[in-house]
Legacy VTK file of the C-alpha trace (Angstrom):
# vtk DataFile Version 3.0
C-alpha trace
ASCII
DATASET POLYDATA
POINTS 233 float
55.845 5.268 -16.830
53.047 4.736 -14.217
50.398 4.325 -17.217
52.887 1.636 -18.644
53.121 -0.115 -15.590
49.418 -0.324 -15.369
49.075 -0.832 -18.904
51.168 -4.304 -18.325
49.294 -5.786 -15.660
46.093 -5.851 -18.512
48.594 -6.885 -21.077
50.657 -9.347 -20.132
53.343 -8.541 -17.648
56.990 -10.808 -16.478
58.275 -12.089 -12.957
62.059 -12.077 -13.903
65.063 -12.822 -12.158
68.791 -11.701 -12.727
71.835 -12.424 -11.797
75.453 -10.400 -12.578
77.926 -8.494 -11.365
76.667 -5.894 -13.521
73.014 -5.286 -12.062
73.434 -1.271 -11.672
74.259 -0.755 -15.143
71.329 -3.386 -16.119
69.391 -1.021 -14.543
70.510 2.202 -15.864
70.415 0.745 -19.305
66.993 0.182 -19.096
65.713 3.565 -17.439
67.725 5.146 -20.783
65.956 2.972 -23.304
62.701 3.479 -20.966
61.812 -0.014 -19.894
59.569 -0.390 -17.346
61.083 -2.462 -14.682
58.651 -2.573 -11.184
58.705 -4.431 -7.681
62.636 -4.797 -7.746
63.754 -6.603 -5.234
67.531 -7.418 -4.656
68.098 -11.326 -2.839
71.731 -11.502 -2.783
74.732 -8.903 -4.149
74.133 -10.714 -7.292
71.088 -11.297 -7.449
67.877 -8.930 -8.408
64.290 -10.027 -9.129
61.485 -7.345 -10.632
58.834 -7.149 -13.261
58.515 -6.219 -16.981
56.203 -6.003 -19.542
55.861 -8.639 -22.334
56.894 -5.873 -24.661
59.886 -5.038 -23.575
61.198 -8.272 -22.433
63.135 -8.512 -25.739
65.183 -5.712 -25.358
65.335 -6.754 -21.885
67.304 -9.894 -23.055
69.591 -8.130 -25.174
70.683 -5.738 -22.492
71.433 -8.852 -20.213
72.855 -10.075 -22.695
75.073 -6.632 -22.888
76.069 -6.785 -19.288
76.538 -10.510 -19.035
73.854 -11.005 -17.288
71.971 -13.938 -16.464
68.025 -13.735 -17.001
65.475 -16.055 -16.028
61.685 -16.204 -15.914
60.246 -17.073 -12.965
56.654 -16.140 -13.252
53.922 -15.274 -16.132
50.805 -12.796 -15.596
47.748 -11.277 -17.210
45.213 -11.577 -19.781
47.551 -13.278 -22.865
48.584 -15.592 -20.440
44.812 -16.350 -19.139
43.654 -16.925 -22.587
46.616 -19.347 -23.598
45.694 -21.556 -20.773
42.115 -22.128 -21.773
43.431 -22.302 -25.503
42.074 -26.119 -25.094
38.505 -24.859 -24.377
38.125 -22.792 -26.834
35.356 -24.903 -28.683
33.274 -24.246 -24.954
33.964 -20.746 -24.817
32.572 -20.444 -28.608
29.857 -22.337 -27.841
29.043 -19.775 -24.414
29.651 -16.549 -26.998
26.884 -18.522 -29.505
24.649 -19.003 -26.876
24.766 -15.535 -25.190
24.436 -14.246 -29.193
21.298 -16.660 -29.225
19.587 -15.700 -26.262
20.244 -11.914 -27.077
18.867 -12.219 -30.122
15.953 -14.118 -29.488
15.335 -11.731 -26.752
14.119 -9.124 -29.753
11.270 -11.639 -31.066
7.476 -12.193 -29.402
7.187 -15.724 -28.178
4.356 -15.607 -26.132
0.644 -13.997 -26.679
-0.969 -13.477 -23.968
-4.788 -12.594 -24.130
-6.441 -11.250 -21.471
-10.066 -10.854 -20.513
-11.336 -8.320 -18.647
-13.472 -9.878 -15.930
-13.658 -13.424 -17.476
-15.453 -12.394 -20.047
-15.059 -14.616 -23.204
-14.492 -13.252 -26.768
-14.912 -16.276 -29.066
-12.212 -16.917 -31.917
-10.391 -13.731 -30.595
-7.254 -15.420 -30.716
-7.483 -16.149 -34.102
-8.144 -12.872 -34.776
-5.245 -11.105 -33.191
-2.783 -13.749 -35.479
-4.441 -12.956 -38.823
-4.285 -9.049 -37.755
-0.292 -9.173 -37.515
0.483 -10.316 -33.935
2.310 -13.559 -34.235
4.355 -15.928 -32.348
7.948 -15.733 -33.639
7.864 -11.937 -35.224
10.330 -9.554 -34.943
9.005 -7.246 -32.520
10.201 -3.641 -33.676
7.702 -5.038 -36.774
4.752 -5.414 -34.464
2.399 -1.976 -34.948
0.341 -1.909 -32.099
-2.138 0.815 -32.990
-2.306 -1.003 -36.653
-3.295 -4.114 -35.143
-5.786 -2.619 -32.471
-7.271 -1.224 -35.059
-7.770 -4.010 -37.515
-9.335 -6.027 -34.731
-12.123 -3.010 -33.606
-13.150 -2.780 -37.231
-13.649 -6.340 -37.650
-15.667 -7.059 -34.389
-18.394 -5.179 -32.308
-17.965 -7.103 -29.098
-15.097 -4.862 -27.813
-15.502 -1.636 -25.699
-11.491 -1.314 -24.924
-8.175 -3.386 -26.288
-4.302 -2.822 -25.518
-1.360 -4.048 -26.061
1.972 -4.178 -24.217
5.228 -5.760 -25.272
7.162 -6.984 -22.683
10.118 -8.788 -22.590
9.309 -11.744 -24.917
5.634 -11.708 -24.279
2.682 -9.437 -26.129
0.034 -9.047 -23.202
-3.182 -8.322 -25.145
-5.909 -6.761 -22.870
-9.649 -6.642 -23.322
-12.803 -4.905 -22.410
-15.888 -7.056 -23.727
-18.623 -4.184 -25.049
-22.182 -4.551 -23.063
-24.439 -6.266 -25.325
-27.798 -3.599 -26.161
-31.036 -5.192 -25.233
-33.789 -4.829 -27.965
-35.521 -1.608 -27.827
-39.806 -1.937 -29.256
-40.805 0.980 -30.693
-43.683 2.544 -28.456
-45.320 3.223 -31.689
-45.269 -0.175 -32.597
-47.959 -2.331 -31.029
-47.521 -5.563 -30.420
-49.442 -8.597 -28.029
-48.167 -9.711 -24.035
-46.981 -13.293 -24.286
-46.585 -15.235 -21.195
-43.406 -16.310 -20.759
-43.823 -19.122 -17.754
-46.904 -19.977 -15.734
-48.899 -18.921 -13.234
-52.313 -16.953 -11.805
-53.004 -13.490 -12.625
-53.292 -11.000 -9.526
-53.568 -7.603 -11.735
-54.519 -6.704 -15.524
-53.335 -3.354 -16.882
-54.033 -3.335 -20.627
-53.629 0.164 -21.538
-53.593 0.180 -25.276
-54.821 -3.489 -26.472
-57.130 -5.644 -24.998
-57.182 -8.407 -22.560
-57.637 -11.905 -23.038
-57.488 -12.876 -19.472
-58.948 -11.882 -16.119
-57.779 -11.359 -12.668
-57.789 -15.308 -11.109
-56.961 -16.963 -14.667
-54.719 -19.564 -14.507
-52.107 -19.187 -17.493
-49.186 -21.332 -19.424
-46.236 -20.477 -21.039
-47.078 -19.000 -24.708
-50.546 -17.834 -23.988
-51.969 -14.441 -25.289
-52.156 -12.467 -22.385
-53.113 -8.747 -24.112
-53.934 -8.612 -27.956
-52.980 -5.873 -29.933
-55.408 -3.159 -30.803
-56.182 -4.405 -34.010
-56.796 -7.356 -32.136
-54.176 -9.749 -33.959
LINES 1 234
233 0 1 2 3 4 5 6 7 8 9 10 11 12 13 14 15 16 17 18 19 20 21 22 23 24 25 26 27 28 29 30 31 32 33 34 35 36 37 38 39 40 41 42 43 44 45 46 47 48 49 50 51 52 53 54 55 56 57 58 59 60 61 62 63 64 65 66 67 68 69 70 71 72 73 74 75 76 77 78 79 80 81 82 83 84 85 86 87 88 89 90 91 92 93 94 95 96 97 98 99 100 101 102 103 104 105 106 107 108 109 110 111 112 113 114 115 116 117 118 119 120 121 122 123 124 125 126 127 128 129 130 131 132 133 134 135 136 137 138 139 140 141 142 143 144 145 146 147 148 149 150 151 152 153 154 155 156 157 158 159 160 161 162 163 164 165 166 167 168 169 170 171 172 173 174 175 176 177 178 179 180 181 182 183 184 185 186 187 188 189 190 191 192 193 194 195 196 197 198 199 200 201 202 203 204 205 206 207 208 209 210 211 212 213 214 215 216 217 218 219 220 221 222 223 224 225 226 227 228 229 230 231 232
């Protein structure tokens, strides 16, 4: 009975008043047919208010109705009753359930790329890069293969040394590691003249394996032979 009365107050549940000179056997009629009546409370000799559930307030009627009783209802509680008053909103409430659908949904798709450079270094058309190698704005993102599109992108470009990416929330966070560009390595087998590259006066001449076109004192400009080559080209 206790799980019934609690039942009721998600339900719908009845503030009801009665009045008779029969309110005992009211009562005792409705313990035997095992309606839950709560909260009783007796005003006058007469006179008995209490609560019901909305499913039993038929029968309830009829055993008023049995004991010529008097039955009134004084007060209305509980989810039905909630819902029937906002009846006239409904078109806003549908519109809140769209929207919270909406946002939830959209909450599954990438809407933001956001490329990172390690140390301000700049990677030149990267952007366009990571779209054509499958990381776009609008995709679903349990479609988006990371490793896939890391990979892609280190085949198709040298410059890199270290990329990752991280999907969070809405936003794809792509980070990067610019590689160190090699500097030109000369053969030591391969012989080759000393160009001046700006001017000035030459303190020292070391010319180990060509031969020198210029002495210690010589003023020099930018482009001059400094050391030919053995073979003295």
């Amino acid at each position: 009975m206790i799980i019934k009365i609690l039942f009721s107050y998600i339900m719908g549940y009845l503030g009801v008043t009665i009045q008779g000179y029969y309110i005992e056997r009211f009562i005792n009629l409705c313990r035997s047919n095992k309606i839950a009546i709560w909260h009783l409370k007796r005003k006058k000799e007469i006179q008995l208010d209490f609560r019901v559930g909305i499913g039993d307030f038929k029968l309830l009627r009829e055993i008023a109705k049995k004991t010529k009783c008097k039955i009134k209802i004084t007060s209305k509680r509980g989810l039905p009753f909630v819902l029937h008053r906002y009846k006239k909103r409904k078109i806003f409430f549908l519109l809140l359930i769209v929207m919270i659908f909406l946002t939830m949904l959209s909450s599954n798709f990438v809407w933001n790329v956001d490329i990172r450079e390690e140390n301000g270094q700049e990677l030149i058309d990267i952007a366009k890069d990571v779209d054509e190698a499958g990381l776009k704005i609008g995709q679903w993102k349990t479609k988006v293969d990371t490793k896939e599109i890391i990979n892609k992108i280190r085949l198709k470009r040298k410059d890199i040394a270290w990329m990752g990416i991280e999907l969070k929330g809405t936003n794809a966070i792509v980070k990067l590691v610019k590689a160190e560009e090699k500097p030109n390595i000369i053969d030591e087998q391969e012989y080759c003249s000393i160009i001046s590259n700006k001017a000035g006066i030459i303190t020292k001449v070391n010319a180990q394996t060509g031969t020198a076109s210029v002495k210690v004192g010589d003023t020099v400009n930018v482009g001059e032979t400094l050391i030919n080559r053995v073979d003295g080209r």
